[in-house]
Backbone as numpy.savetxt, mean C-alpha at the origin, in Angstrom:
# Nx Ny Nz CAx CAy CAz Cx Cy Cz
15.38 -18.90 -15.38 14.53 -17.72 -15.38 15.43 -16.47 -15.38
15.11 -15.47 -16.28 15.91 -13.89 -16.23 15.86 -13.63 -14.89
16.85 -12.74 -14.56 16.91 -11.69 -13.72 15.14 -10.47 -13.60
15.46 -10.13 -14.45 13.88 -9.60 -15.16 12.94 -9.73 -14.81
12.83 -11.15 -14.89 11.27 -11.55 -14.83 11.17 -11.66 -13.05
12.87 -12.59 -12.57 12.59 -12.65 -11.15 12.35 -11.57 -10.06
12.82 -10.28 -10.86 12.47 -9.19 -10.15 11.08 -9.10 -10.28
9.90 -9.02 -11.29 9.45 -8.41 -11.54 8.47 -10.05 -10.60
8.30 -10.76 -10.72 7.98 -11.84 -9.85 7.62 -11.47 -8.55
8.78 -11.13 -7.57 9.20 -10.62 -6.53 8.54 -9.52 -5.79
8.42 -8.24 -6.94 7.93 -7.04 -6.71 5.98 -7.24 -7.06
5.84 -8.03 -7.37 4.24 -8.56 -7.87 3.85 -9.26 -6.85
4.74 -10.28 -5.82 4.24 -11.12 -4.88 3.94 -10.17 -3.68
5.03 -8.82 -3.37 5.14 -8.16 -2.69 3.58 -7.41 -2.45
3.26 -6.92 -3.90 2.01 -5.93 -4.20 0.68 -6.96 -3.58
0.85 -7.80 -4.31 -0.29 -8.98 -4.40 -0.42 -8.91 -2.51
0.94 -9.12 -2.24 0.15 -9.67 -0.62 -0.26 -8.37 0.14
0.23 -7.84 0.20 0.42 -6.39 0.90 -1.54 -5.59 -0.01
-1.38 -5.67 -0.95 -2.53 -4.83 -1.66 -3.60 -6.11 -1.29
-3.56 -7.05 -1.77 -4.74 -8.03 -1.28 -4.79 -7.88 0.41
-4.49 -8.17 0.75 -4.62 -7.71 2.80 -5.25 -6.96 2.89
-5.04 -5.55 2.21 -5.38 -4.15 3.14 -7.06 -4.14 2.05
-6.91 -4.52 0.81 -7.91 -4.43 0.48 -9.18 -4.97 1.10
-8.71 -6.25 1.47 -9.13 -7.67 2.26 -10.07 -6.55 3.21
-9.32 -6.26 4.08 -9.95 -5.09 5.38 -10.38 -4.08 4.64
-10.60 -3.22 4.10 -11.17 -2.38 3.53 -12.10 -2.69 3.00
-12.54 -3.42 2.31 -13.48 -3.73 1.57 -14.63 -4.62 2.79
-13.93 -5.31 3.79 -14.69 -5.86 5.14 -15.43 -4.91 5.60
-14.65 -3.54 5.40 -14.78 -2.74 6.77 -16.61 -1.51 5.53
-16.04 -2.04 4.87 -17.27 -1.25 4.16 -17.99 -2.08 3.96
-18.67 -3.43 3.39 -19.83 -3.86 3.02 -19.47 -5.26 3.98
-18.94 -5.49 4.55 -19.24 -6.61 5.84 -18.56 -8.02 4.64
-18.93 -8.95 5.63 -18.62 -10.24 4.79 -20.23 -10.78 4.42
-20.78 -9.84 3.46 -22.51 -10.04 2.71 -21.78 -11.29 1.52
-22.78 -11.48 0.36 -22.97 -11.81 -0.39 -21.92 -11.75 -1.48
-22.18 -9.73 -1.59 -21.12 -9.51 -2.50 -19.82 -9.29 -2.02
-19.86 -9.50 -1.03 -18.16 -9.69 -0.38 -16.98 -9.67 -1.63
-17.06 -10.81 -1.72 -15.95 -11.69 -2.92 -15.49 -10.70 -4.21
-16.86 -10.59 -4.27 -16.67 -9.63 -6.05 -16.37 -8.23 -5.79
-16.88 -7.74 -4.65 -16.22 -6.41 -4.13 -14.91 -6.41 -3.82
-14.16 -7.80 -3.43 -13.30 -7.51 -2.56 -11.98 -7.58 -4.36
-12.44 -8.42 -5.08 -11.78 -8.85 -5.90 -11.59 -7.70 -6.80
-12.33 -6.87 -7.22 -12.68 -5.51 -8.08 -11.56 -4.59 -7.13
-11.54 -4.46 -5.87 -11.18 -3.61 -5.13 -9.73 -3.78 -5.43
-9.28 -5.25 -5.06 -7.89 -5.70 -5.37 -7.57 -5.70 -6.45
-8.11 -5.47 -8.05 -8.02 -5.10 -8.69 -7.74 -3.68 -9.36
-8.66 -2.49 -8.72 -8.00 -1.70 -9.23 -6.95 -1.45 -8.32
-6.30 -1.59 -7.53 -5.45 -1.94 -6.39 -4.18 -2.04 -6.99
-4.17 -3.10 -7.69 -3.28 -3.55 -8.62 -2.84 -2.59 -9.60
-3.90 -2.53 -10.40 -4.01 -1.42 -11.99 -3.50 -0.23 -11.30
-4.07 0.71 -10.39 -3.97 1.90 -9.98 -2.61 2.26 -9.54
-2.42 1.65 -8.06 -1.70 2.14 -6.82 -0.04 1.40 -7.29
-0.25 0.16 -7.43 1.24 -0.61 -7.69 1.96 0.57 -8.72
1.88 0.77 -9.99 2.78 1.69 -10.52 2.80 3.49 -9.99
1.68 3.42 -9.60 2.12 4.78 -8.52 3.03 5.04 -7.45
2.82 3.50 -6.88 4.06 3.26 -5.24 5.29 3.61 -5.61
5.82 2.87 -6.56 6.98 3.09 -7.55 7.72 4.81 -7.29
6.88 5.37 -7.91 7.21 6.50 -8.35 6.86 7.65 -6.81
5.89 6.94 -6.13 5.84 7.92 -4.36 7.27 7.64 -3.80
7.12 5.72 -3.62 8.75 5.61 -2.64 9.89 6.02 -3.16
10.03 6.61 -4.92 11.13 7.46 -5.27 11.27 8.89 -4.71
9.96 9.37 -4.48 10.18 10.56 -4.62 10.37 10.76 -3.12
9.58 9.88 -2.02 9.92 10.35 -0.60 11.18 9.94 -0.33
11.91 8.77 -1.27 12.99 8.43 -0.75 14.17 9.92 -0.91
13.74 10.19 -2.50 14.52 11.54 -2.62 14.80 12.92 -0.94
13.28 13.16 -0.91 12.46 13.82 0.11 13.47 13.52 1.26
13.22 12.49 2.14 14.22 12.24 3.01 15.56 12.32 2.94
16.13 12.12 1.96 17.58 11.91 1.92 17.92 13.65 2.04
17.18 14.65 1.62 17.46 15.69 1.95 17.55 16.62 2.89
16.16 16.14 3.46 15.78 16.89 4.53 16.48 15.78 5.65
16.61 14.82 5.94 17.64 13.97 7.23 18.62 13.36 6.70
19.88 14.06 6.07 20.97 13.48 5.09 22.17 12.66 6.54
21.84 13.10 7.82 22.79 12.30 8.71 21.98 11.15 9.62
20.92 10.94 8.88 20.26 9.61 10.06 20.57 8.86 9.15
20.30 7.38 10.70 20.99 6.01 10.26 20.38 5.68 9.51
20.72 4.30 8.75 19.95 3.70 7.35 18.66 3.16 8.06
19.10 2.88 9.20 17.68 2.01 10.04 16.43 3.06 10.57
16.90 4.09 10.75 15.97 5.01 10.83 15.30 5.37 10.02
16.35 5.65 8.91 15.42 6.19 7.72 14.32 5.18 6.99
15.03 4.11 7.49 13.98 3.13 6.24 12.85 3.24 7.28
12.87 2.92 8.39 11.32 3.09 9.93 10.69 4.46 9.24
11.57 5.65 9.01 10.29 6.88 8.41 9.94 6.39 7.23
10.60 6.02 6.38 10.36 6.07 4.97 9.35 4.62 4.67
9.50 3.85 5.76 8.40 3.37 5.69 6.94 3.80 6.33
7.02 4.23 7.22 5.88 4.83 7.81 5.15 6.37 7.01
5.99 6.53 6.24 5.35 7.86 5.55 5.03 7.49 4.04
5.43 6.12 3.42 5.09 5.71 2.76 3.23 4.56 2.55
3.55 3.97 4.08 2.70 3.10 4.58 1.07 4.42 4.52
1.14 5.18 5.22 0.32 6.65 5.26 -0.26 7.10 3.91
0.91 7.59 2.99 0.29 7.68 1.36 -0.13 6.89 0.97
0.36 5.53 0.80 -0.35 4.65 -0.01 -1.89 3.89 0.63
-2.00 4.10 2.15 -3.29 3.72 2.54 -3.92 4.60 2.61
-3.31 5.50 2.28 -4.82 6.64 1.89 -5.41 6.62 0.32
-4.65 6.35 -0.78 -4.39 6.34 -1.85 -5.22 4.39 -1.84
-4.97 4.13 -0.98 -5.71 2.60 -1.29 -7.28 2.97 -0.87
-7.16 3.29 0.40 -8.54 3.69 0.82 -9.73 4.85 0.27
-9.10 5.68 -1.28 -9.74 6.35 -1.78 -10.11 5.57 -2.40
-9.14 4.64 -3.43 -9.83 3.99 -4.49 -10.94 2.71 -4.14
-10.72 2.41 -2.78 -11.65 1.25 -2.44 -12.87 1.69 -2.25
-12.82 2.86 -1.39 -14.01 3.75 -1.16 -14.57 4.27 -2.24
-14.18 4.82 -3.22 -15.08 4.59 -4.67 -15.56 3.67 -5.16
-14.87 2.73 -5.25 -14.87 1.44 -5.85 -16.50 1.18 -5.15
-16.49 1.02 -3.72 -17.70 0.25 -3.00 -19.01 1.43 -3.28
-18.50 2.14 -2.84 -19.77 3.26 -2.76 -20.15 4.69 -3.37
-21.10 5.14 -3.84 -21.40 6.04 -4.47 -21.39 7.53 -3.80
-21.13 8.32 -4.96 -21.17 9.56 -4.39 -22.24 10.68 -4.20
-23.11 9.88 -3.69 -24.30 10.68 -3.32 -24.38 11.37 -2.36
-23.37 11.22 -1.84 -23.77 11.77 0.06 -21.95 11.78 0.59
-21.32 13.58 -0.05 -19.89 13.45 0.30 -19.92 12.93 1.46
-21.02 13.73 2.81 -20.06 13.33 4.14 -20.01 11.32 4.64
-20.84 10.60 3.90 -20.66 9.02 3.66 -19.43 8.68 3.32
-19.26 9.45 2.08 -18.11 9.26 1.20 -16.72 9.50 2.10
-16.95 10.54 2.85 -15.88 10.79 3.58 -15.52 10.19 4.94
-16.68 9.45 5.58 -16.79 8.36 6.54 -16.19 7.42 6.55
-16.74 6.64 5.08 -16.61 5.57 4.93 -14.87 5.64 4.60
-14.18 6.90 3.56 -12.86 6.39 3.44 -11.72 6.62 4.54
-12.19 7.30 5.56 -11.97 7.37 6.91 -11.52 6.07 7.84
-12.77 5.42 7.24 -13.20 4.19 8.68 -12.41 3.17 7.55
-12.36 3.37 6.73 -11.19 2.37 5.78 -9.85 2.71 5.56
-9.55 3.79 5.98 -7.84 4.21 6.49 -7.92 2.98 7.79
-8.07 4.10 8.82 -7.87 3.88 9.87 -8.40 2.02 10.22
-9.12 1.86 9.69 -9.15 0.32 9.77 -7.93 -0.63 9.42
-7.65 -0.63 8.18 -6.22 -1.07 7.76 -4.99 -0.22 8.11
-4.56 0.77 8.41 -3.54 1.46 8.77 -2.62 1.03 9.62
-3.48 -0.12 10.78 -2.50 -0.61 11.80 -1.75 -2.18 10.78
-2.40 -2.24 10.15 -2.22 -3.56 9.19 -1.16 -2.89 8.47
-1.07 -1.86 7.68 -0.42 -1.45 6.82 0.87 -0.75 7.72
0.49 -0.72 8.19 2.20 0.11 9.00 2.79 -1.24 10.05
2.36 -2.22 10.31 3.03 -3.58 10.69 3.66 -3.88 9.22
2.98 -4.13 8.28 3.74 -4.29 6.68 5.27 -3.39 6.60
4.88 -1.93 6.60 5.79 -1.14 6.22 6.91 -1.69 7.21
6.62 -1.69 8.36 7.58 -1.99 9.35 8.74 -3.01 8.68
8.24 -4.35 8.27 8.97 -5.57 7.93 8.81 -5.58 6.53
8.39 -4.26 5.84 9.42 -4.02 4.83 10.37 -3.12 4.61
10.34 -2.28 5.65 11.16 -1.53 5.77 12.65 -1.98 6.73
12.51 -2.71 7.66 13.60 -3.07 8.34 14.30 -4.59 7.42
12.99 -5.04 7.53 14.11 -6.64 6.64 13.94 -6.71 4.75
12.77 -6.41 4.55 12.55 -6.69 2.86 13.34 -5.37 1.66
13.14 -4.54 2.19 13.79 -3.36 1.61 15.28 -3.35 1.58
15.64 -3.83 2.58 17.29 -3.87 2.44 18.17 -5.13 1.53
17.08 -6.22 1.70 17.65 -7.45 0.68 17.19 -6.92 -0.45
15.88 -6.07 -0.83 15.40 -6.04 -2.68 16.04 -5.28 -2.97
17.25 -4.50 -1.90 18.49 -3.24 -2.96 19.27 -4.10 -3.46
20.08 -5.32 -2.75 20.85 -6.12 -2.63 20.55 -6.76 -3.76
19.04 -7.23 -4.08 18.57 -8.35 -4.88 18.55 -7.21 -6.28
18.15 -5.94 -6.21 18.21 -5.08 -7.51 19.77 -4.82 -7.85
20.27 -5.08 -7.28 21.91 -4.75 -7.46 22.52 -5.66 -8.67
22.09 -6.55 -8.26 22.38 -7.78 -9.51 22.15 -7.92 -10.48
């Protein structure tokens, strides 16, 4: 197998688990475990996929930039704990908009704004345990593993 593909393998298993999870809860936390559970949850993890994955890309470049400027003398271990936690923050908000569209209509902003509220903060503790153990252990082997 390429180099290539195993990266690109790697960085897909990463999305897949991490974006299926939080969707998982988000999509719970708005229409319960009903009927349409499944197909909500699957649509959700879908645009999940389509949307947010090539956006992450281009956020954790730019906060990585961001940090390196504004804290150019903290440790590598520190920085990756912010840079994950301020990454973990954008992207579950950025997950929790699109899920919150995804499920529900915009008839009624202050719903709209409830509901993507109670779907942050629902997954957020989920998503910043993630960032955590990708930021201290997974992030430092996929430089290692992109190096190659």
């Amino acid at each position: 197998m390429s180099n290539i593909l195993k990266k690109i393998l790697v960085i897909f298993s990463i999305v897949a688990v991490i974006g299926g999870t939080l969707t998982f809860v988000m999509t719970w936390n708005s229409v319960g475990f009903s009927d349409d559970f499944l197909a909500a949850w699957l649509s959700s993890f879908a645009l999940c996929i389509v949307c947010i994955a090539p956006i992450g890309g281009v956020i954790a470049m730019l906060i990585n930039k961001i940090l390196r400027v504004l804290l150019p003398t903290i440790s590598a271990v520190k920085m990756n704990i912010i840079f994950g936690l301020c990454m973990a923050v954008i992207m579950e908000s950025i997950m929790a908009i699109v899920t919150t569209i995804n499920l529900n209509d915009f008839a009624d902003w202050n719903h709209f704004l409830y509901m993507w509220i109670a779907s942050l903060l629902t997954a957020l503790p989920i998503g910043i345990v993630f960032s955590i153990i990708l930021s201290l252990i997974i992030k430092p082997k996929l430089e290692i593993f992109w190096a190659k």
